[in-house]
Structures are given as C-alpha cells and as structure tokens.
RODO-2510 file (C-alpha; in nm, 4 decimals, decimal comma):
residues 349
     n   res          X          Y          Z
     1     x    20,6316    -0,5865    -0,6224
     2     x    20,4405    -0,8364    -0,3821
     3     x    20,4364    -0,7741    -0,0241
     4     x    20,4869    -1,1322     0,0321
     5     x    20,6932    -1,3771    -0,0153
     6     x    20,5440    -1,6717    -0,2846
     7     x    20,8045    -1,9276    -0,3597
     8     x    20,8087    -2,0462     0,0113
     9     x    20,5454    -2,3295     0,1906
    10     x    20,2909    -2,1899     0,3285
    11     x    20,0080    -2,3538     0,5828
    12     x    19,7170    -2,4083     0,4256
    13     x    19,4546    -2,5854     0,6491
    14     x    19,4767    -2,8886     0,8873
    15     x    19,4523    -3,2055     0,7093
    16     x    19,1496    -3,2630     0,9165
    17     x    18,9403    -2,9791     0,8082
    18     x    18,9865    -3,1627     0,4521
    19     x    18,6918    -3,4413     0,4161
    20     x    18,4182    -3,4360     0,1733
    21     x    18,3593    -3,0664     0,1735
    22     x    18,5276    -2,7687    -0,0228
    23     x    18,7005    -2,4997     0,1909
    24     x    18,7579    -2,1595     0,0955
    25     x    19,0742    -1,9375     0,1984
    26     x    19,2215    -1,5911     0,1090
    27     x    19,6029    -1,7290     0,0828
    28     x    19,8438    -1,4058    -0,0380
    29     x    19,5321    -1,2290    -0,1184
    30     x    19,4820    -1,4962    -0,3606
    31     x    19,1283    -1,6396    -0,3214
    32     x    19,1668    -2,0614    -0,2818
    33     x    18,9402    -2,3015    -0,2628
    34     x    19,0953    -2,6712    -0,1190
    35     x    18,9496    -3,0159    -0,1429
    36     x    19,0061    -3,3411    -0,1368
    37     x    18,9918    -3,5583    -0,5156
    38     x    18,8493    -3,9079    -0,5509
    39     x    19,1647    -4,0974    -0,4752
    40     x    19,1796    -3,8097    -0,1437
    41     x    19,4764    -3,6279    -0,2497
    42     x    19,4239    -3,2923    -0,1593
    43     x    19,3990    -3,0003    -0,4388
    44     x    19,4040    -2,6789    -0,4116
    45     x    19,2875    -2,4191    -0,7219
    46     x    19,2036    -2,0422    -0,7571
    47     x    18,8467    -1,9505    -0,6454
    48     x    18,7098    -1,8649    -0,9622
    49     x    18,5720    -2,0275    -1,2397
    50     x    18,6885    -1,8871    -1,5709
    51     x    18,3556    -1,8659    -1,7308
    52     x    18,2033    -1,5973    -1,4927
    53     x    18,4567    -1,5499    -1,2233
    54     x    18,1868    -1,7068    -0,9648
    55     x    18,3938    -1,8589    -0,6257
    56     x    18,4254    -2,2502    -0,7171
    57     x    18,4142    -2,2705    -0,3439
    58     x    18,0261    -2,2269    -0,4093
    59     x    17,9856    -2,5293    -0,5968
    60     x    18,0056    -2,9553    -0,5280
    61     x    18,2196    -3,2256    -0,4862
    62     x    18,1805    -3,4538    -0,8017
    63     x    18,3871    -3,7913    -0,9338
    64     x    18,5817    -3,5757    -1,1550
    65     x    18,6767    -3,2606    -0,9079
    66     x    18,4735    -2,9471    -0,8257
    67     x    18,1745    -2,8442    -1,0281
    68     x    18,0785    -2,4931    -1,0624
    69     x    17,7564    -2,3417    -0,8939
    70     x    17,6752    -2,1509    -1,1785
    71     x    17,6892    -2,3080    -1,4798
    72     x    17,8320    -2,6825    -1,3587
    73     x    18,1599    -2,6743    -1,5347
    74     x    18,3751    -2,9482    -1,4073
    75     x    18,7591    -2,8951    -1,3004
    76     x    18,9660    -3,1909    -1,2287
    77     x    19,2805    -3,1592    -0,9481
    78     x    19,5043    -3,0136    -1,2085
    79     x    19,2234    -2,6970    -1,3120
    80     x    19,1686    -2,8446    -1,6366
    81     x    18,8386    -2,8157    -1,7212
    82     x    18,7028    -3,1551    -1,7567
    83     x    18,3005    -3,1262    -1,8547
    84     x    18,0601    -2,8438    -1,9739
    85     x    17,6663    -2,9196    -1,9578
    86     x    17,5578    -2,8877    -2,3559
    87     x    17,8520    -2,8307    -2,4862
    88     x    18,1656    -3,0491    -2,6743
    89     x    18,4002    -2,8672    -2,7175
    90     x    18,6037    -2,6844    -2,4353
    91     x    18,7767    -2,3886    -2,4299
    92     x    19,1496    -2,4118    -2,4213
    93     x    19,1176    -2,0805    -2,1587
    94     x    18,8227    -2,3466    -1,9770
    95     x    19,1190    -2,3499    -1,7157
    96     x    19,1863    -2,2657    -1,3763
    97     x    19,5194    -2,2290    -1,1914
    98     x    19,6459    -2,4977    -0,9540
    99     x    19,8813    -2,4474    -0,6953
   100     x    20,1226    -2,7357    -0,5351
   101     x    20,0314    -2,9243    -0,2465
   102     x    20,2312    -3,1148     0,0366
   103     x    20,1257    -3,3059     0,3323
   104     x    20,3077    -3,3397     0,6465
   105     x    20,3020    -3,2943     1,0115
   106     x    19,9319    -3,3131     0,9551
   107     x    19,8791    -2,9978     0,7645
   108     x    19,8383    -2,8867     0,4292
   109     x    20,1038    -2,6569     0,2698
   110     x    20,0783    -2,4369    -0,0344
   111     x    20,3193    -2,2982    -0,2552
   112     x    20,1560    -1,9550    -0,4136
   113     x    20,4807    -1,8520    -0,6343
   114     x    20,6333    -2,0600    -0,9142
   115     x    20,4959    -2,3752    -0,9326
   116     x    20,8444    -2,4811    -1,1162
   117     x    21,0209    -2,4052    -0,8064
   118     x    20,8403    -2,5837    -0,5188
   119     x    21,0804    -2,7711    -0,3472
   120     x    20,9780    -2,9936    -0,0847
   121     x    21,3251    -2,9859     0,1227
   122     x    21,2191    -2,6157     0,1864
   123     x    20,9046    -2,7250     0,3886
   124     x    20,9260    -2,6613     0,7667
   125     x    21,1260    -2,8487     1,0124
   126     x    20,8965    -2,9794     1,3308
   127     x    21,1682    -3,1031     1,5974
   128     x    21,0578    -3,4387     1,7494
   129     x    20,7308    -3,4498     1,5574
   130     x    20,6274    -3,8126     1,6052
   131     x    20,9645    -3,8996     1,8253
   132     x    20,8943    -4,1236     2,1745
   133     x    20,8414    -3,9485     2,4551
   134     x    20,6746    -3,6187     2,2767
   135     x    20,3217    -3,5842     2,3467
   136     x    20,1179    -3,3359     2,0462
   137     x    19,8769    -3,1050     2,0417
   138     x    19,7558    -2,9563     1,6954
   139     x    19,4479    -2,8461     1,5171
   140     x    19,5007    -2,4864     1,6191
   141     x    19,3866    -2,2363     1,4349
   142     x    19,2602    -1,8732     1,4983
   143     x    19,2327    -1,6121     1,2824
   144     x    19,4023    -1,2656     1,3614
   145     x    19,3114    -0,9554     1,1487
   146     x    19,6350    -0,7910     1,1700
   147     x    19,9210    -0,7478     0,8978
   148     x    20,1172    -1,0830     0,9507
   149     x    20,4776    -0,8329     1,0548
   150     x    20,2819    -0,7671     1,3699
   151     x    20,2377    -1,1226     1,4551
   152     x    20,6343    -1,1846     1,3253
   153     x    20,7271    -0,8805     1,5826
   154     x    20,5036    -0,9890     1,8619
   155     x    20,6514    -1,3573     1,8378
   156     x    21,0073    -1,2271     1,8090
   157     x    20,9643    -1,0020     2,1515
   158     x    21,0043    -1,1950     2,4820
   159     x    20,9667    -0,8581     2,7014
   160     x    20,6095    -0,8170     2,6460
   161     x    20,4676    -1,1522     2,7970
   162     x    20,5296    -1,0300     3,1361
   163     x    20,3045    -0,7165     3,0844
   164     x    20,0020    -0,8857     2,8344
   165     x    20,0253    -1,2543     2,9515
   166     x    19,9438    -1,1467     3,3314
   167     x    19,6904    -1,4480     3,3544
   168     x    19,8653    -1,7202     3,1638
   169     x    20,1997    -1,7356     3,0753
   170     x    20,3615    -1,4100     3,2052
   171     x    20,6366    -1,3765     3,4915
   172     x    20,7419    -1,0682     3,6570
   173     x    21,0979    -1,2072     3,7608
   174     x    21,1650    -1,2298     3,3832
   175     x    21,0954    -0,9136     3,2703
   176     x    21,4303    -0,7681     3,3886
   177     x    21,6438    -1,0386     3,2680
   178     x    21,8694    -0,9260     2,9196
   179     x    21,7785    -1,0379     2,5863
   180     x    22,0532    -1,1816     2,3582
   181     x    22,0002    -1,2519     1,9766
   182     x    22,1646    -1,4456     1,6777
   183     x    22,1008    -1,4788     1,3264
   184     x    22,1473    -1,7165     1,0716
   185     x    22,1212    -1,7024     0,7245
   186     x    21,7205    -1,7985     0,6706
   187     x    21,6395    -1,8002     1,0919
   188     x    21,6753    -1,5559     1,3621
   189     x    21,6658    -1,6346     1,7493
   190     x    21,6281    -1,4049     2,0613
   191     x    21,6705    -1,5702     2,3583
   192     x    21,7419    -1,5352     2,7760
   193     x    21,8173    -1,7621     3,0492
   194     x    21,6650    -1,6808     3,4268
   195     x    21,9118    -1,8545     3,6338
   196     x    21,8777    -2,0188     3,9742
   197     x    21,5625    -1,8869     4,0210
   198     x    21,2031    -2,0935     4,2040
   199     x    21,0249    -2,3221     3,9718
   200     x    20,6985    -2,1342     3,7771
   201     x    20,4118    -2,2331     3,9153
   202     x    20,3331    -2,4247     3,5681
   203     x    20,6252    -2,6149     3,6415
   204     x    20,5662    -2,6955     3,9729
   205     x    20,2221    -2,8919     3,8864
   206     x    20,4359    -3,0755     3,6455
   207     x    20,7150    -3,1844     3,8700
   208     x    20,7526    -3,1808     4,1996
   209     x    21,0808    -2,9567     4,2323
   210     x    21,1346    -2,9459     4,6126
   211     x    21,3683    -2,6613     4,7253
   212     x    21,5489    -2,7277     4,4225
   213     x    21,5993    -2,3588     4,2329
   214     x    21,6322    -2,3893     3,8464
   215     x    21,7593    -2,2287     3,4999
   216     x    21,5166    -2,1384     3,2579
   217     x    21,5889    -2,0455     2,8937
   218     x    21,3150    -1,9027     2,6730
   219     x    21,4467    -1,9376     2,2950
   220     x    21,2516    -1,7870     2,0029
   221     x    21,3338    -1,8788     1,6791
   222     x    21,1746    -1,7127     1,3622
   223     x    21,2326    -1,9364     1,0669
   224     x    21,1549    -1,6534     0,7149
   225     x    20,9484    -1,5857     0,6168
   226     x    20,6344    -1,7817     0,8471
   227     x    20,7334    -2,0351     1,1152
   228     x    20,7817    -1,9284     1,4889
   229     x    20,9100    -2,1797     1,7176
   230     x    20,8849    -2,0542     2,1076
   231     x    21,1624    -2,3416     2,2994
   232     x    21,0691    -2,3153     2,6486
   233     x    21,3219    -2,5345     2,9191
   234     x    21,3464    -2,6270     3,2509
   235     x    21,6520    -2,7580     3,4064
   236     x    21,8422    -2,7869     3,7506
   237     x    22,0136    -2,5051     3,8716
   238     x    22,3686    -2,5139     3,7196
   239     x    22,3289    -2,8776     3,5423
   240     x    22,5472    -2,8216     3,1590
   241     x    22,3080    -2,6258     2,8891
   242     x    22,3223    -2,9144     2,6546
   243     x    22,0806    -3,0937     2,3795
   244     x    22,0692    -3,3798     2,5798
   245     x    21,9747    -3,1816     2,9153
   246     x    21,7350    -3,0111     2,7911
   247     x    21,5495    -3,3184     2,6948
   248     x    21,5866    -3,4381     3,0076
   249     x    21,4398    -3,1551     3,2028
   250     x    21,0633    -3,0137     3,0966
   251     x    21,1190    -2,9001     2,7318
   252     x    20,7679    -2,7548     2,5686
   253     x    20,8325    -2,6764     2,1780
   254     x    20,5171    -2,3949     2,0395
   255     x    20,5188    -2,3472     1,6530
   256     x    20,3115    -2,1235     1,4617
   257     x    20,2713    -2,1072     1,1482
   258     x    20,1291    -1,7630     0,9689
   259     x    19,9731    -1,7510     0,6332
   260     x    19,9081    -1,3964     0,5134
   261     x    19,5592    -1,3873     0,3609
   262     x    19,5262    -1,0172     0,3065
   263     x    19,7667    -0,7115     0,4488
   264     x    19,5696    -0,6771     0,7179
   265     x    19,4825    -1,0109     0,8191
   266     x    19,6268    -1,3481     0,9307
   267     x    19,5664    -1,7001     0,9247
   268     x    19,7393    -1,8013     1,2409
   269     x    19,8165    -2,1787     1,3031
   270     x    19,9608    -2,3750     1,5950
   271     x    20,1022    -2,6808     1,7587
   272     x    20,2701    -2,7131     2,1002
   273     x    20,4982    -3,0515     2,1568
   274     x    20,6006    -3,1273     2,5103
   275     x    20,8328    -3,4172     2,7209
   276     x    20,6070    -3,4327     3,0304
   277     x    20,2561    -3,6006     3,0895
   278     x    20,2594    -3,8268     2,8386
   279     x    19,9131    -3,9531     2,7141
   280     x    19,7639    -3,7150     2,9668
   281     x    19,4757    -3,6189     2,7483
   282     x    19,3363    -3,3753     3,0408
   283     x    19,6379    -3,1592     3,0498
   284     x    19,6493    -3,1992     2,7344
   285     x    19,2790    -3,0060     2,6949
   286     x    19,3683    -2,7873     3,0156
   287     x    19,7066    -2,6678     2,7709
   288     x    19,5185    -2,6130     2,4862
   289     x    19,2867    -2,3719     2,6298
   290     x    19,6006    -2,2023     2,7806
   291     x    19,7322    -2,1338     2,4378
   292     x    19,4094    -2,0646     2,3172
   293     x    19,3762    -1,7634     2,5705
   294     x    19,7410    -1,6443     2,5383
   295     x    19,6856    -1,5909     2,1863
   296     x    19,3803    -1,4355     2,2111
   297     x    19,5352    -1,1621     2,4299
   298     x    19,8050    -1,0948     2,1922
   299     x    19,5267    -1,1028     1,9130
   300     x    19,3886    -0,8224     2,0616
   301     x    19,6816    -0,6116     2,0961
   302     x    19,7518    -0,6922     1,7140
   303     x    19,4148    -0,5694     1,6146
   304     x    19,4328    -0,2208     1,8683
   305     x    19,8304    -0,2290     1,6925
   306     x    19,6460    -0,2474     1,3269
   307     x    19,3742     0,0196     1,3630
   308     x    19,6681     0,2559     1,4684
   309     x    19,8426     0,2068     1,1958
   310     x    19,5801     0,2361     0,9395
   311     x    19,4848     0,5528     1,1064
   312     x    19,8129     0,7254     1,1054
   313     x    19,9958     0,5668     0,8150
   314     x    20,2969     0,3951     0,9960
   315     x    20,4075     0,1528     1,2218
   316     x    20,5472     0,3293     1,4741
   317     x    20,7179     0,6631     1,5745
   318     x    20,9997     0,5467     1,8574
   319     x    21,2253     0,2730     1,8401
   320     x    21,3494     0,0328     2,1545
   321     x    21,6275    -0,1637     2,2462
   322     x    21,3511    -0,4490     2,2808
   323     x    21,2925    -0,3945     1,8840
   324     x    21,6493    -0,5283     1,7990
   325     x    21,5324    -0,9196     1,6980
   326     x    21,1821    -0,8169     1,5656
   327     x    21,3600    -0,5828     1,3837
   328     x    21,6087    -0,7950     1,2352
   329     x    21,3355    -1,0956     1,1411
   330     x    21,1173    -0,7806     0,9564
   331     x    21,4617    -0,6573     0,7316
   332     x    21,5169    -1,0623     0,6437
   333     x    21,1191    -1,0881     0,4964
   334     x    21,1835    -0,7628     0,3254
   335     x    21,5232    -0,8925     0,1653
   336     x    21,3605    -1,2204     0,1209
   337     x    21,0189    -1,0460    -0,1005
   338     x    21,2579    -0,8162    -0,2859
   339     x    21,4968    -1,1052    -0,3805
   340     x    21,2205    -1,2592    -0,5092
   341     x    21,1334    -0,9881    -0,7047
   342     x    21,4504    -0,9713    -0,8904
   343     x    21,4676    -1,3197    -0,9904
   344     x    21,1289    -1,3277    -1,1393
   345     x    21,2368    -0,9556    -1,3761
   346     x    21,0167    -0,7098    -1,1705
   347     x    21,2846    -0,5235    -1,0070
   348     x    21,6063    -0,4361    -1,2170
   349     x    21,9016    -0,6766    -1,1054
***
C-alpha cells in the first residue's frame, strides 16, 4: 500500500519557475520532470527515458517536447515518443508516463494516481484569491526534509507558536487560552479566540487601535490530505463574530500547500492573502521575510523531530491534550490512503 495519497491535486511548482527550462522534482517518490510545450502548456512526465532509464530532466527543450541527453529520443507532452536519431521505426514501449496538469491560483498541480480520475472540482479552494481589496503574496517555496505528517501536525497545533515563534509570530498571552476543534468530512479545524485583550504589536503598526482592546481568533483549517489554511482576525472587542466582520477588521489568510517528495522530505509551498495595506509593496517584502523566518524555525524543529524518529523507530512515546486536532487530521490521511487502496484492489474490500 502507498503511504500517500495519489488521486488528489497536488502542488507542483509555481507557474513562474516554468519558462524555457526543464525542472526536475521527486513528487510521491515519483521522479518528474515539468516543462513548458511549444504552445506553453505545461507537461509534466516521469524522469526517465525508457531506453536507458537516464533522468529526461538532463536533456533539452526542442519543437516537439523534451529530448533525451543520452541518446536524443524525442517525447512530445503526452510521453509518446515522437523521434529516434537513425532509426524509423519506434517502439510501441518508446513511451513515457504523463501525469495531468492544472493551472490555477498561479501554480501548477499534479495528479500522481489515476489519470482517469482527475477531477478538477477537487483542486483547492483559495478564499478571495483575486477578490478587491485582497492584496497577495506567493512564490513561496522552501523545502523541509521531514515526513510531510510532521508538517500536517505542526500546522494543526496552535500551542506551540508561543514557545518556537518567540521572534516573529509568537504571543505569550495566547498560550493559555483553550483550544476547540471541529471536523468535517474532508477538513478539520482547531481554533481559539483571545478576547478583549491589547492589540499585537503586528497589529498595532497596521492600525492605529487607540485604547481600544480587541478579540482575536486564530482558525486552522487542514483541508486532506495537503492544504493548510492558518485564518488569522482582528476585530473590536465584543463587535458580532460574523463573515462580514471579519472582513471588516484585519483578516490575514496563510495557505500551504505540501507535496510529499520522499517519506522523509517535503516540498513546502505558500501564499499569505491579507485586507490591509493594499499595494504596499514594502510590507509586502517586510511580510514575506516574516513568513520566510517563521517557517524556517519550524523547519528546524521538523528536521531535529525527523532524526528522532529515524533513530528510535516511532513518532512519539506520550500523548497530549494539545495532540487532539493533529491527531484527528493524521487518522483522516490514513483513512483517506487506505480508501484508496481498496478501490484500486490492493487491500481486500
């Protein structure tokens, strides 16, 4: 059985990393190798040519598709094999496998199951993604070599920003505050409100607050089996918990996206959407290195988390109340791979 889940979207790459060049990815533990065809539609096929199993990534661009570095077979955007130097005749096996491809919100998605199913009304969701009045920041990538559950648990656990995020987004008069949880049938969200409390000093260079005390709700959502969504609002002190409120105060929307490339390592992608500074391209630059830095610190907790477990064979000997929605988000990606398994006739119904 796979440990991941295949018939699902997965990211891929930023559209903009996709010009005139070839770029390789482990996706699954599947080697991939993206590009862009001649009318710019992008393609993505297994790293290997069939001939000698040598990484297609290592070869060129041509009119046709990708040519080989080895031998110069051609492969057009469906992996046919469309020329062979010296030779007629090609192979029916002359053939490599391609995987579906869908662009939106700026990034490339992959489908690494069933080609049959991939069903673009499963892609991800990104609230207010080109709306008036949002301002975006995307591009982000880093790469995290940690299982991608780690990253799911650390995303799905409010209590330990206050203790690693001591120099960016941490606050000690949150860490006491109860967190609650609820679950849907293909999301899960933990989430706490700190009521009537001073503005964070993030939000006070935003807005100028006064004496006014506010409510602030953290809400984060884990969409199976590899979208986070951190909701972060600001509101006045006692004004109605509504949709429309929430807009109306300072509402900052984080997604991640993971992409498993081996079992021990992650391709972690981002984008933050906000309804404050509005074309501000500075704050824009002085956010990005914020998140940058945040997720650096809980990269390196990941990897420390990793080398533990590869050393001892488990993922942990104690459980905590804290563990209840990271918990939760790890059974629904298990369900979610095994389900998978049955309907494709590897695990007896």
């Amino acid at each position: 059985m796979s440990k991941f889940a295949k018939n699902q979207w997965y990211a891929a790459a930023w559209l903009a990393e996709l010009g005139n060049t070839l770029v390789a990815r482990r996706i699954l533990d599947e080697p991939v190798v993206l590009f862009r065809d001649s009318d710019g539609k992008v393609v993505a096929l297994a790293d290997r040519c069939p001939h000698r199993l040598v990484p297609l990534s290592m070869g060129t661009l041509v009119d046709r598709g990708i040519q080989c570095g080895y031998h110069g077979m051609v492969f057009d955007g469906a992996g046919r094999c469309a020329h062979i130097p010296g030779q007629d005749k090609i192979p029916p096996r002359a053939e490599v496998r391609s995987y579906p491809i869908a662009e939106r919100y700026g990034i490339a998605w992959i489908w690494m199951g069933d080609a049959a199913r991939a069903d673009l009304t499963r892609l991800p969701v990104i609230d207010h993604y080109d709306d008036e009045g949002w301002e975006l920041i995307d591009g982000g990538y880093q790469h995290h070599p940690s299982n991608y559950l780690n990253i799911v648990e650390n995303l799905m656990d409010p209590a330990h920003t206050t203790f690693v995020h001591k120099m960016t987004i941490g606050n000690p008069a949150a860490k006491s505050e109860p967190v609650k949880m609820k679950k849907e049938d293909d999301y899960i969200v933990a989430f706490k409100w700190l009521f009537n409390s001073p503005p964070s000093p993030m939000d006070r260079q935003i807005k100028d607050f006064g004496d006014q005390s506010v409510d602030r709700g953290q809400f984060f959502y884990y969409y199976i089996p590899a979208v986070s969504r951190v909701d972060i609002i600001t509101i006045p002190a006692g004004l109605e918990p509504t949709e429309e409120n929430f807009n109306k105060g300072l509402r900052n929307n984080s997604y991640k996206f993971l992409t498993p490339e081996t079992d021990g390592s992650t391709h972690f992608f981002w984008m933050h959407l906000r309804n404050y500074k509005i074309g501000d391209k500075e704050w824009s630059q002085r956010m990005r290195g914020l998140f940058e830095k945040t997720f650096l610190e809980d990269r390196e907790i990941e990897m420390a988390m990793q080398r533990s477990q590869e050393e001892l064979g488990v993922r942990q000997f104690v459980g905590l109340e804290i563990d209840r929605a990271p918990t939760v988000a790890i059974r629904m990606i298990d369900r979610l791979i095994k389900e998978e398994a049955k309907d494709s006739g590897k695990v007896a119904a």
